[in-house]
NUDRENPA-776719 format. One line per 10 residues: number of its first residue (from 1); their letters; for each residue x, y, z of N, C-alpha, C, CB. Coordinates in nm, 3 decimals. Glycine has a CB too. Example, Ala and Ser with C-alpha at 12.3 -4.5 7.8 and 13.67 -1.06 7.14 Angstrom:
BEGIN
1) as) 1.319,-0.569,0.780,1.230,-0.450,0.780,1.320,-0.330,0.780,1.131,-0.447,0.905 ~ 1.285,-0.225,0.708,1.367,-0.106,0.714,1.290,0.003,0.787,1.408,-0.060,0.572 .
! end
This chain:
BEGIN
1) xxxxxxxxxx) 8.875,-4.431,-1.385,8.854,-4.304,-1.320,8.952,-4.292,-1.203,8.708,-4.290,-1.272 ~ 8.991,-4.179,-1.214,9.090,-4.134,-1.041,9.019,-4.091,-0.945,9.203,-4.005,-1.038 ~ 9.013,-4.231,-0.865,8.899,-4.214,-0.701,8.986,-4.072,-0.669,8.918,-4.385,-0.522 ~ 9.103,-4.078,-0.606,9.156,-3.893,-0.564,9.073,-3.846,-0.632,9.316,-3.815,-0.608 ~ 9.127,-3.784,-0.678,9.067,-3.676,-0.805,8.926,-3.676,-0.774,9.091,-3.730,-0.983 ~ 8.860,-3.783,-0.804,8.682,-3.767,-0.787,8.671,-3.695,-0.672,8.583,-3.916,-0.765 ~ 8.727,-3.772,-0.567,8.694,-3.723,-0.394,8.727,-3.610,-0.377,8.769,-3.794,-0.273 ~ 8.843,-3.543,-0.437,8.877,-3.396,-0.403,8.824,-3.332,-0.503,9.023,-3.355,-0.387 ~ 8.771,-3.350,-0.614,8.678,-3.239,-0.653,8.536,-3.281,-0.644,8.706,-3.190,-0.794 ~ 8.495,-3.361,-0.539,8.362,-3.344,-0.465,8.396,-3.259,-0.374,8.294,-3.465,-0.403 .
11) xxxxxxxxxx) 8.487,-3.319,-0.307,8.474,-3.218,-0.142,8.512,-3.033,-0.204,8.661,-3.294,0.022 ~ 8.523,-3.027,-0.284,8.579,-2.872,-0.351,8.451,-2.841,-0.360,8.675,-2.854,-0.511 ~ 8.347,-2.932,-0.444,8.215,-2.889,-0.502,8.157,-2.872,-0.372,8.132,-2.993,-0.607 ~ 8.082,-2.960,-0.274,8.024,-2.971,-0.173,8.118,-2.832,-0.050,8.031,-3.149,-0.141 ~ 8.186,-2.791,-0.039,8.284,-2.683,0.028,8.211,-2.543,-0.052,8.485,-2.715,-0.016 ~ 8.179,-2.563,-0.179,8.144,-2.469,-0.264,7.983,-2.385,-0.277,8.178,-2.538,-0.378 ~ 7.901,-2.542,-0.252,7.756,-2.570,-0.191,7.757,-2.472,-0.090,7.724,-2.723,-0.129 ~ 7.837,-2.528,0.011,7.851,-2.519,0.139,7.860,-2.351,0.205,7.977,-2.607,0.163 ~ 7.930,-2.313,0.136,7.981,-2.152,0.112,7.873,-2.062,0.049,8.114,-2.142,0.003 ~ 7.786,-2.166,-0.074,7.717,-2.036,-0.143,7.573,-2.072,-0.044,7.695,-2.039,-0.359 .
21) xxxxxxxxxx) 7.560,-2.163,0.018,7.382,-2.121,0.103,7.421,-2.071,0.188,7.264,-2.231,0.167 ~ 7.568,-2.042,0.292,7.592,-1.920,0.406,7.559,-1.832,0.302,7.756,-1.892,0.492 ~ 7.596,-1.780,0.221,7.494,-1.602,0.146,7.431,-1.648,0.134,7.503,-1.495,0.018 ~ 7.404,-1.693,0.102,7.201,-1.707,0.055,7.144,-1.694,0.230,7.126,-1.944,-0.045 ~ 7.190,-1.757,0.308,7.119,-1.721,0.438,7.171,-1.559,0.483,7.165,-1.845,0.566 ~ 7.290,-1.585,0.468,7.323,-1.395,0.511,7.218,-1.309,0.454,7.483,-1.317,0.434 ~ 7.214,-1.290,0.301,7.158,-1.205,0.277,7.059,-1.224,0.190,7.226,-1.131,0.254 ~ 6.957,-1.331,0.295,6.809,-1.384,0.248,6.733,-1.220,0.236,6.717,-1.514,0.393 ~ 6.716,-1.168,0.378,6.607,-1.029,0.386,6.693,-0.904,0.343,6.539,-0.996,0.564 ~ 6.770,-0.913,0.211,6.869,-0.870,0.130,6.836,-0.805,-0.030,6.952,-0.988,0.125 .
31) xxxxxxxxxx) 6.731,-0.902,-0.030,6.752,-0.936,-0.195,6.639,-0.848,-0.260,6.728,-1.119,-0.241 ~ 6.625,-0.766,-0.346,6.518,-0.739,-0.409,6.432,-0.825,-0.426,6.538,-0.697,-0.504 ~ 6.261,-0.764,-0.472,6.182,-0.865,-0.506,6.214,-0.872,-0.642,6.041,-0.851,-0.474 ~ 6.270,-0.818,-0.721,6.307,-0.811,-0.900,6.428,-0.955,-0.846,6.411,-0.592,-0.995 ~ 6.510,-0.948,-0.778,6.614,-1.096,-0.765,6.533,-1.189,-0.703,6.763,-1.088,-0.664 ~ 6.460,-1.163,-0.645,6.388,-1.324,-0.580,6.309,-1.375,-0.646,6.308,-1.330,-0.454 ~ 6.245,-1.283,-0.759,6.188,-1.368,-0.807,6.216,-1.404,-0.932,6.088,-1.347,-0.794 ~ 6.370,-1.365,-0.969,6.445,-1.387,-1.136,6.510,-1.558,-1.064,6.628,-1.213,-1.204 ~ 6.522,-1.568,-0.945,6.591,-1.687,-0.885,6.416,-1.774,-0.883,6.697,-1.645,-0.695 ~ 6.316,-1.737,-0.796,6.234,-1.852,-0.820,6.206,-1.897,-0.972,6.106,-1.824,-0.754 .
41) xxxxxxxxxx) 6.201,-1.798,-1.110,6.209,-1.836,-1.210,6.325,-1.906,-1.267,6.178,-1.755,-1.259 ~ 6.399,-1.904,-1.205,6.537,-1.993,-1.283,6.520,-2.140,-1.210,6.728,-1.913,-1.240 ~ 6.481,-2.122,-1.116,6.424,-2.249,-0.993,6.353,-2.342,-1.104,6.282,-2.183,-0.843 ~ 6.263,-2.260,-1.125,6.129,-2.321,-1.184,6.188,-2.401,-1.339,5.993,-2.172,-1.216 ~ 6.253,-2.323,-1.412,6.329,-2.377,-1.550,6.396,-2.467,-1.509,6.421,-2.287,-1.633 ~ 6.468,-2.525,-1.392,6.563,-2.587,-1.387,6.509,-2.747,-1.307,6.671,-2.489,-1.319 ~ 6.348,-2.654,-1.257,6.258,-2.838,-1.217,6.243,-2.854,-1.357,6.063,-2.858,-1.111 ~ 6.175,-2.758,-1.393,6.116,-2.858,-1.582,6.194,-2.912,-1.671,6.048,-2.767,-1.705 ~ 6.340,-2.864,-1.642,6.428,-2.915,-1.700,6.439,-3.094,-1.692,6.536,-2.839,-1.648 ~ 6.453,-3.112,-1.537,6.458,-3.222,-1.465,6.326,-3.330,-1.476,6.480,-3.171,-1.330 .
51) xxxxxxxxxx) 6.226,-3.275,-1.510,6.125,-3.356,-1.490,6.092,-3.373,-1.653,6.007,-3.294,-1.386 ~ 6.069,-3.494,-1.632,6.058,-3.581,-1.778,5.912,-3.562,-1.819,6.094,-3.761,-1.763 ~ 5.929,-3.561,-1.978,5.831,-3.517,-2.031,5.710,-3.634,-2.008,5.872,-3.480,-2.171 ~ 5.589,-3.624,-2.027,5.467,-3.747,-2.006,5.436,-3.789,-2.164,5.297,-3.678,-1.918 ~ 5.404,-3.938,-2.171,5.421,-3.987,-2.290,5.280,-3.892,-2.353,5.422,-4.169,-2.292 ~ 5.232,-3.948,-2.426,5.068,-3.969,-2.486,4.983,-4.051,-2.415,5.058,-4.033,-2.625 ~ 5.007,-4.155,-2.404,4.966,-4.239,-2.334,4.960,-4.165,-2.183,5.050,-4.361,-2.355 ~ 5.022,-4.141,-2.095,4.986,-4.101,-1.967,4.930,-3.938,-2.002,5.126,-4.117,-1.854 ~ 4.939,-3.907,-2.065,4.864,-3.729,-2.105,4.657,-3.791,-2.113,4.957,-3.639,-2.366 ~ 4.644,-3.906,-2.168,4.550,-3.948,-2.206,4.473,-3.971,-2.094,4.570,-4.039,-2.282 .
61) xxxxxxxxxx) 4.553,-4.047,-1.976,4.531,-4.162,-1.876,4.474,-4.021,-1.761,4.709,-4.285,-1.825 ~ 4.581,-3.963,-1.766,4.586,-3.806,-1.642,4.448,-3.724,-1.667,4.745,-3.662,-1.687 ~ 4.430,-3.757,-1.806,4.304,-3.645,-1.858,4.172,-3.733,-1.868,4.336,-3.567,-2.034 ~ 4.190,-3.885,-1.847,4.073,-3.975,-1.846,4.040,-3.974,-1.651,4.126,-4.159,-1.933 ~ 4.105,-3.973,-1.567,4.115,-3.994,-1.433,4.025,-3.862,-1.414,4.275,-4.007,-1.363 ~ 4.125,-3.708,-1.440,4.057,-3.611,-1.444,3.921,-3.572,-1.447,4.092,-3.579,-1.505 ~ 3.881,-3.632,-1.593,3.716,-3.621,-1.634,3.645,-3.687,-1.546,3.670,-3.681,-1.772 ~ 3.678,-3.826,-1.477,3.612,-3.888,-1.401,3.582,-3.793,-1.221,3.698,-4.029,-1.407 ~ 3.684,-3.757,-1.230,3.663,-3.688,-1.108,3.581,-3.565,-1.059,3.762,-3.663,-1.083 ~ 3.600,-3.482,-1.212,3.524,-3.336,-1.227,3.402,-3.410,-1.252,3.574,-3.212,-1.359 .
71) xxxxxxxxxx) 3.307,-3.540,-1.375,3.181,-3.589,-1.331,3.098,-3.684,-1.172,3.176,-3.659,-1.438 ~ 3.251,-3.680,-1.108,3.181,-3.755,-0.970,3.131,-3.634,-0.871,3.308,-3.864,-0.874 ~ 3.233,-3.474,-0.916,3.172,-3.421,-0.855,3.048,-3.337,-0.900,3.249,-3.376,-0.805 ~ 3.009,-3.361,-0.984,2.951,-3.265,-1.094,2.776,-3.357,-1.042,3.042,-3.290,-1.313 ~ 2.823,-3.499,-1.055,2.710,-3.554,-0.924,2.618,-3.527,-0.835,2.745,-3.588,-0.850 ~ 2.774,-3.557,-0.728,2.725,-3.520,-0.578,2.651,-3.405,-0.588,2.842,-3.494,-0.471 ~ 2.706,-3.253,-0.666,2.682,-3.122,-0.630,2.527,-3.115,-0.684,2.795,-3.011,-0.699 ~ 2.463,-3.211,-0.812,2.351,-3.253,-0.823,2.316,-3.307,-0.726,2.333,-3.313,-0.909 ~ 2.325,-3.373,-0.671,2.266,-3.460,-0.579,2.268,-3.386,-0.456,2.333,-3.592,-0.569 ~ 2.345,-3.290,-0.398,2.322,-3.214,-0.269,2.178,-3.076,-0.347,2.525,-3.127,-0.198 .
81) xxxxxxxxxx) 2.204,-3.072,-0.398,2.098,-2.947,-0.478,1.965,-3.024,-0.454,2.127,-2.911,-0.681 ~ 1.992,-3.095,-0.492,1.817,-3.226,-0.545,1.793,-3.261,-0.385,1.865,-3.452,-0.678 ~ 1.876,-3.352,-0.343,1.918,-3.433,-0.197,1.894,-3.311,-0.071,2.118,-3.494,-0.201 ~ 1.985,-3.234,-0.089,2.057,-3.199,0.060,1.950,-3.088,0.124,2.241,-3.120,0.042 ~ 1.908,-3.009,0.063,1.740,-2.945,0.108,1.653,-3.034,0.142,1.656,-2.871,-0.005 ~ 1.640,-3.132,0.084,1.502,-3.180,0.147,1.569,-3.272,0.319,1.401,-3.319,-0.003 ~ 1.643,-3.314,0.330,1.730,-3.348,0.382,1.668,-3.259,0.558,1.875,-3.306,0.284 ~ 1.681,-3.155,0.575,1.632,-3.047,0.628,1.808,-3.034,0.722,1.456,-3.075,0.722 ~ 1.913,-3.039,0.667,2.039,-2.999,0.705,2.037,-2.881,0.767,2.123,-2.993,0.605 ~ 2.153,-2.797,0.755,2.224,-2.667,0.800,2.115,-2.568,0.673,2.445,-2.671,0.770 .
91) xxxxx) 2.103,-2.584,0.573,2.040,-2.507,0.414,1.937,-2.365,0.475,1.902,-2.656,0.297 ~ 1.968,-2.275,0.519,1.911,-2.216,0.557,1.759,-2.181,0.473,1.998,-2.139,0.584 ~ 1.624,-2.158,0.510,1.521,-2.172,0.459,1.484,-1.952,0.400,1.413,-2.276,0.597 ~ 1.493,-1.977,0.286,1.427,-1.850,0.280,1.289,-1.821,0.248,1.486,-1.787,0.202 ~ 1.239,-1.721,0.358,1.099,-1.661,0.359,1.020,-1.637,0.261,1.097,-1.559,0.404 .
! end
């Protein structure tokens, strides 16, 4: 590889960076909401792009953690219903 070459067409790229977020700050309170939000959607395609797909195995693991969490609260919220009235807390008493 030609270190030159690399280095001067980084500093071209990064000069280029550099140039296109001055507009983007110039003319942030500029932009239609039809462009701001065709840019947060291209944003958004271009994380999912980047972010790697989840095997089976962790789709499984994410959705086993999950269930556990929606029944710990599924619990408590039994247990404050059953529990937290007799308790004689904040539960305001109706007449």
């Amino acid at each position: 590889m030609d270190k030159p070459l690399y280095r001067w067409a980084y500093e071209q790229y990064r000069r280029w960076n550099e140039a296109e977020e001055r507009e983007r700050v110039r003319s942030a309170g500029k932009i239609s909401p039809q462009k701001a939000w065709r840019r947060y959607v291209e944003l958004v395609e271009f994380c999912w792009k980047l972010c790697p797909q989840q095997s089976e195995t962790q789709r499984r693991e994410k959705l086993a953690a999950l269930e556990r969490y929606y029944e710990r609260v599924r619990r408590m919220e039994a247990w404050r219903k059953s529990c937290g009235k007799r308790a004689g807390g904040s539960t305001p008493h109706a007449d």
